[in-house]
ZAMARGU-4260 file (C-alpha; in steps of 0.2 Angstrom, whole numbers, plus 5000, padded with zeros to 4 digits):
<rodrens>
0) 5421/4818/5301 | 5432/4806/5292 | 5452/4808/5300 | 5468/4799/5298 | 5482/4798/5310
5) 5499/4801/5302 | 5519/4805/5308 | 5526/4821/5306 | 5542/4818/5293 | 5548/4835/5291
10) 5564/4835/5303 | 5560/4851/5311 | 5542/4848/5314 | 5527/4860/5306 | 5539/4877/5307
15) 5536/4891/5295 | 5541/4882/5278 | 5531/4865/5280 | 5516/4875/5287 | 5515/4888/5271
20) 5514/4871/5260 | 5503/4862/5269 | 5491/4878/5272 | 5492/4881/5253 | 5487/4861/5247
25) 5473/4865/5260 | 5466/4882/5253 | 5468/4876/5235 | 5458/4861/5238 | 5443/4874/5243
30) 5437/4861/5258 | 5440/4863/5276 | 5453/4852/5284 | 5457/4852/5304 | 5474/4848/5310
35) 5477/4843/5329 | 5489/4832/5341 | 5484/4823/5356 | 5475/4831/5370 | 5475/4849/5358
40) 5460/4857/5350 | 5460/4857/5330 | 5466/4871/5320 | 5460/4874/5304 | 5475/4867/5291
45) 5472/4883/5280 | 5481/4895/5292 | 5500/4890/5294 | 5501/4901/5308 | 5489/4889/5317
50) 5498/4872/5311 | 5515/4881/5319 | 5504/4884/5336 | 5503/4864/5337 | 5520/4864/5342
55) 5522/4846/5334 | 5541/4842/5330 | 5545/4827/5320 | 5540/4808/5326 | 5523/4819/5333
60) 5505/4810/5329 | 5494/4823/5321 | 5477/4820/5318 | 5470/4827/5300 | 5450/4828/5298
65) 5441/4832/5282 | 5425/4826/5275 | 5434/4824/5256 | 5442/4811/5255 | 5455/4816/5242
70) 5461/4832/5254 | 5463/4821/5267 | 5473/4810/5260 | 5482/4824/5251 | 5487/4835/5267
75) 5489/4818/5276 | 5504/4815/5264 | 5509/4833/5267 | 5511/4832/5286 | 5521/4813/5282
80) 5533/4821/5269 | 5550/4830/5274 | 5545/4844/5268 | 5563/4853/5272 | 5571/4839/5259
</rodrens>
């Protein structure tokens, strides 16, 4: 499956707020998308209670799979953004 490595930007890491927008992008795209950080199992992106159990603060390298390319990139942006801005 096709992945991209990208830094968390969101200055609290993936808590509540950034999870809910990223889980949303990746339930409207309608495809699945895994998130995970080094040495950690993937969670599927859909569920913002799995993305919180990551435990990835800002600076963290999160790992995003999906085999559409246009999600991928998408939720790759997500996990990049500040989302707390």
């Amino acid at each position: 499956m096709p992945s991209k490595t990208v830094t968390v930007g969101s200055a609290v890491g993936l808590h509540a707020r950034p999870a809910a927008e990223i889980a949303a992008a990746v339930t409207e795209a309608g495809v699945p998308v895994t998130l995970a950080v080094a040495g950690g199992e993937p969670v599927d992106a859909g569920s913002a209670l799995l993305i919180m159990t990551l435990g990835a603060s800002q600076g963290t390298e999160v790992t995003v799979e999906s085999d559409d390319a246009a999600a991928l990139e998408k939720i790759a942006a997500l996990v990049e953004a500040d989302l707390d801005a």
